[in-house]
C-alpha positions as CSV (number, residue, x, y, z in Angstrom):
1,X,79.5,136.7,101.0
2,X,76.7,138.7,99.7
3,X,74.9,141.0,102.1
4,X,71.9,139.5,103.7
5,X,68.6,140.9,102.9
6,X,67.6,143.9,104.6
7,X,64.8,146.9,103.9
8,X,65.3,149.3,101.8
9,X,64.8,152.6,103.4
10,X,63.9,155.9,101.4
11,X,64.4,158.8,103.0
12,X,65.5,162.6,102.1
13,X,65.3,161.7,98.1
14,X,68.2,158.5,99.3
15,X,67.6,155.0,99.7
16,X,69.7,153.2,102.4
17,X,70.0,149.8,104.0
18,X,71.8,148.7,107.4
19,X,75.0,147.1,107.2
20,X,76.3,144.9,109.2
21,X,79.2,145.7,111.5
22,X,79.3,142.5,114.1
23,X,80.0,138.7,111.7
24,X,77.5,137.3,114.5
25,X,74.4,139.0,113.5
26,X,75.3,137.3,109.7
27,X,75.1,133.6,111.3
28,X,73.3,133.8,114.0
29,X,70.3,131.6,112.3
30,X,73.1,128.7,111.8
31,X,74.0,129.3,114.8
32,X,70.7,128.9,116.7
33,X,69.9,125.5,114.0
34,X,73.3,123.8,114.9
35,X,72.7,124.8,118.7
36,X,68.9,123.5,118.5
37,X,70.3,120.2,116.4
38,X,73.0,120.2,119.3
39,X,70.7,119.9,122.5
40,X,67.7,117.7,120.3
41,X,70.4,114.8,119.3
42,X,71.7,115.0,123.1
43,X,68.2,114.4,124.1
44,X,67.1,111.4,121.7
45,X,70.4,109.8,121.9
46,X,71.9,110.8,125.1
47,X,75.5,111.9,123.8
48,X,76.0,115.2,121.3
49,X,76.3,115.0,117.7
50,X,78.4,117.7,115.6
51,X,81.9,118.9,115.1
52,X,84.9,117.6,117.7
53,X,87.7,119.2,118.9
54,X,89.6,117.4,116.1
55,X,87.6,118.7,113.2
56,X,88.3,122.4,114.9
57,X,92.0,121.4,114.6
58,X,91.7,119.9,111.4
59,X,90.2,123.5,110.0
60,X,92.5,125.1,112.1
61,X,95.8,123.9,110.4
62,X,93.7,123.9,107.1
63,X,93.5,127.2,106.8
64,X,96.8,127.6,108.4
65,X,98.3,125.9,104.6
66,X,96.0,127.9,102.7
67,X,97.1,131.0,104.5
68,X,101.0,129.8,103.7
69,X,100.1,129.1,100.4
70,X,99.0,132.7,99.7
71,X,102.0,133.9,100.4
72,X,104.4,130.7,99.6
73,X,102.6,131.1,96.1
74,X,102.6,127.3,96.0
75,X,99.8,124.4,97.3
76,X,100.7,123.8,100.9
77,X,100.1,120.4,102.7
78,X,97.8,119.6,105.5
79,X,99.5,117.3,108.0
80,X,97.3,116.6,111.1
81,X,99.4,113.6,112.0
82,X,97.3,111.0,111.9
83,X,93.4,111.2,113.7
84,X,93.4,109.9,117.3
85,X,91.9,106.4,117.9
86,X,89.2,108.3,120.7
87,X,88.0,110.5,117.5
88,X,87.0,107.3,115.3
89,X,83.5,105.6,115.6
């Protein structure tokens, strides 16, 4: 990803800018929007909207083939075994 936007300082004939050293302070605006989205749909509709454990575990083994394929050289397969009947609306 590119680096956010920060201010350019000038200083001692250089020009600098911060970088960042922590992968929170890069998404911690999504973070606060899915959070606010989070607690908002929970109080209109009384249960939460968003991501389930399943779609964690779904990403999860995801990247688990992609990682195999990187070094398999070859597309992997994603086998989640079928989606629990609790996980469909």
């Amino acid at each position: 990803l590119p680096d956010p936007y920060a201010v350019v300082k000038r200083s001692n004939a250089t020009r600098s800018f911060p970088i960042l050293t922590d992968w929170k302070d890069r998404f911690i605006e999504a973070y606060d929007i899915e959070l606010t989205h989070w607690v908002k749909t929970l109080e209109e509709k009384g249960e939460p909207d968003g991501p389930s454990a399943w779609d964690g575990y779904v990403a999860s083994i995801t990247a688990d083939a992609l990682v195999k394929s990187q070094i398999s050289g070859v597309p992997e397969k994603v086998v989640t075994g079928g989606t629990p009947d609790f996980y469909k609306k």
